[in-house]
DOZA-154657 format. One record per residue (C-alpha): x, y, z. Coordinates in nm, 3 decimals, always signed. Each point is the difference from the previous one (the first is absolute). Last residue first. Layout:
N
<vexro><u>X</u><v>Y</v><w>Z</w></vexro>
...
This chain:
64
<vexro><u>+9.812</u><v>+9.418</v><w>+9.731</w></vexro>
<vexro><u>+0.367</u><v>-0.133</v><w>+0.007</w></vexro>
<vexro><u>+0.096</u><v>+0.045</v><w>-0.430</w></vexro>
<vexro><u>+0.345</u><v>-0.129</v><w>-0.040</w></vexro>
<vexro><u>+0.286</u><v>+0.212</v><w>-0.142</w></vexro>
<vexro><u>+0.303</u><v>-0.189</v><w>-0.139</w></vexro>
<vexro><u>+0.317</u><v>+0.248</v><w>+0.054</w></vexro>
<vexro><u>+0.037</u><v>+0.341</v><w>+0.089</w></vexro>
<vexro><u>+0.287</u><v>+0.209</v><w>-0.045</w></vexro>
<vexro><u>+0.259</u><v>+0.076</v><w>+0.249</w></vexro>
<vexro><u>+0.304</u><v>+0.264</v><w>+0.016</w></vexro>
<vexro><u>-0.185</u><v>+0.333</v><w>+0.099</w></vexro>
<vexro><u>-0.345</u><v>-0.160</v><w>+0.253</w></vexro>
<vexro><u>-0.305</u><v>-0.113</v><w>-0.195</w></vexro>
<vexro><u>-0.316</u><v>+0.214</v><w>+0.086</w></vexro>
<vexro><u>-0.095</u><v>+0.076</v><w>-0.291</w></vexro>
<vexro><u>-0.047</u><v>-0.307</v><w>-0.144</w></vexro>
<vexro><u>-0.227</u><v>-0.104</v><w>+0.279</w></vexro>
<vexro><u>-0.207</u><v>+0.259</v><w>-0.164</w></vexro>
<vexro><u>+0.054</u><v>-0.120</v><w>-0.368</w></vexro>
<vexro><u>-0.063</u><v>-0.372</v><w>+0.119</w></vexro>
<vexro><u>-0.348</u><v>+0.068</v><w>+0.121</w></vexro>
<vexro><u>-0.104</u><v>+0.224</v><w>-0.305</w></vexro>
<vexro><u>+0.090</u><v>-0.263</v><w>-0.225</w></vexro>
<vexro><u>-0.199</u><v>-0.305</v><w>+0.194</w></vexro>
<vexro><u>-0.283</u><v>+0.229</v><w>+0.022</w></vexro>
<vexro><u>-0.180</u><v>+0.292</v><w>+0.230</w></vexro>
<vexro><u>+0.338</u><v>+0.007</v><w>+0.160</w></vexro>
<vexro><u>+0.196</u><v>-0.065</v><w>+0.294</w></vexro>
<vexro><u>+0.375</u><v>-0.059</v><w>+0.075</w></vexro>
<vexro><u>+0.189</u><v>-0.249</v><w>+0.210</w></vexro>
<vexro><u>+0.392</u><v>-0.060</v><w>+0.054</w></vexro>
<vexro><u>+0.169</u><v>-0.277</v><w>+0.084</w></vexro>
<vexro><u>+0.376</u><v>-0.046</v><w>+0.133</w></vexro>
<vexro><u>+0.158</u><v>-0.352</v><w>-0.034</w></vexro>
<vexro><u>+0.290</u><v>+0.202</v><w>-0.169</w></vexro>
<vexro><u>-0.020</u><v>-0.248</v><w>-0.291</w></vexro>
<vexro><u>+0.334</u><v>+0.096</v><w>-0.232</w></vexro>
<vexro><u>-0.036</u><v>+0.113</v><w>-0.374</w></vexro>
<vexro><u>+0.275</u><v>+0.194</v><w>+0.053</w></vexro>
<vexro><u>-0.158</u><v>+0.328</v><w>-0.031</w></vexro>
<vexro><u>-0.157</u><v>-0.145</v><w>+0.323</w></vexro>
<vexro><u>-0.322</u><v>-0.153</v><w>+0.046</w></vexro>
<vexro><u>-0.360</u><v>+0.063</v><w>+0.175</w></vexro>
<vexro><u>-0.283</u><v>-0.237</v><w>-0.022</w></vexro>
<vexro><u>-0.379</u><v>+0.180</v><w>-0.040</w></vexro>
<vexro><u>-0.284</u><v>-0.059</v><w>+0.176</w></vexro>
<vexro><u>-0.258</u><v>+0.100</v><w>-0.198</w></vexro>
<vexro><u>-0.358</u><v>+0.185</v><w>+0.182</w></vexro>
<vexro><u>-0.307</u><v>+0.040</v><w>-0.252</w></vexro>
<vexro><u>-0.280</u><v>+0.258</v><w>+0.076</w></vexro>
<vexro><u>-0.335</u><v>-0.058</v><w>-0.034</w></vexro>
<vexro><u>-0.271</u><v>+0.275</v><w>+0.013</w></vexro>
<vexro><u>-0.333</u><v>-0.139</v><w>-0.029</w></vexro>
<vexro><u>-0.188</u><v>-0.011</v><w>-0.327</w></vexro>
<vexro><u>-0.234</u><v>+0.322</v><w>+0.002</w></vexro>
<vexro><u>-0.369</u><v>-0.043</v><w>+0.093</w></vexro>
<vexro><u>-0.087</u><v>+0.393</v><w>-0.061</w></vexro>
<vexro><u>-0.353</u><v>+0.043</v><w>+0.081</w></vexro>
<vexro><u>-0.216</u><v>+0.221</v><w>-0.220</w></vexro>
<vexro><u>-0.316</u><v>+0.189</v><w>+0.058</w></vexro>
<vexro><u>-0.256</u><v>+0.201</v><w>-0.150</w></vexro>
<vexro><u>-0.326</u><v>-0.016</v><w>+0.175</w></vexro>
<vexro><u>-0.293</u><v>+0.138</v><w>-0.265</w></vexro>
């Protein structure tokens, strides 16, 4: 007897934000940041940590 299983896993699909940048002043630096993620959540936490001292990011918009 031929025992044999195939693995047809979901592609792998990451999600890419492009996040806003602002100030502690609440003021639009114009600079944009992008993370990636398996999700929305995931996405935004890496591009989270990549925020410069003194900004915080601001309306994050999924790209791909």
């Amino acid at each position: 007897m031929l025992d044999v299983e195939f693995d047809f896993a979901k592609p792998k699909k990451n999600v890419t934000v492009k996040c806003y940048l602002m100030n502690l002043q609440n003021e639009a630096t114009g600079e944009v940041i992008y993370g990636t993620g398996k999700n929305k959540a995931e996405a935004q936490a890496d591009a989270n940590t990549k925020v410069p001292r003194g900004h915080k990011l601001k309306h994050c918009d999924i790209v791909r």
